[in-house]
N, C-alpha and C positions, 0 to 999 in steps of 0.2 A: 320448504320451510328453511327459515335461515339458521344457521348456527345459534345466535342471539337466541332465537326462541325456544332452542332445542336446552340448550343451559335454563332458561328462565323455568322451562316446564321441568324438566327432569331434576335438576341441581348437578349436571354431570357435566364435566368442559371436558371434551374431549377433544386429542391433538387432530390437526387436521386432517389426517391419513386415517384416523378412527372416525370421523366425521363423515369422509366419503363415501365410506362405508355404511354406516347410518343410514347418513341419506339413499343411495341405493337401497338400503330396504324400506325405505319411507314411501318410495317411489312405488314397488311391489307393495307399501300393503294396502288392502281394502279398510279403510278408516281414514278422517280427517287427523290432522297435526294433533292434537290433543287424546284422540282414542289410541295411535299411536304412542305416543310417550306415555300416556300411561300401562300401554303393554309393557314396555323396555325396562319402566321399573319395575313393571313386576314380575318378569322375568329375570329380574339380574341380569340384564344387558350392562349394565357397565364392567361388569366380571366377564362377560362373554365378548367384551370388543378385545 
């Protein structure tokens, strides 16, 4: 998933070093880009980067 999409689905921009992070767990999780971001918000992943 690119960044672009991760901003469009979440509403989060995160800086790039929180980003690669992200994505590492995008990579680990069992879900497409979309069931993904909707965990992240509803875990408060943006509190948790």
């Amino acid at each position: 998933m690119m960044m672009s999409e991760f901003i469009e689905r979440t509403g989060f921009q995160p800086l790039p070093f929180e980003y690669a992070k992200i994505e590492e767990a995008y990579y680990n999780f069992d879900g497409d880009k979309d069931a993904f971001c909707r965990t992240f918000v509803k875990a408060d992943g943006e509190k948790k980067v």
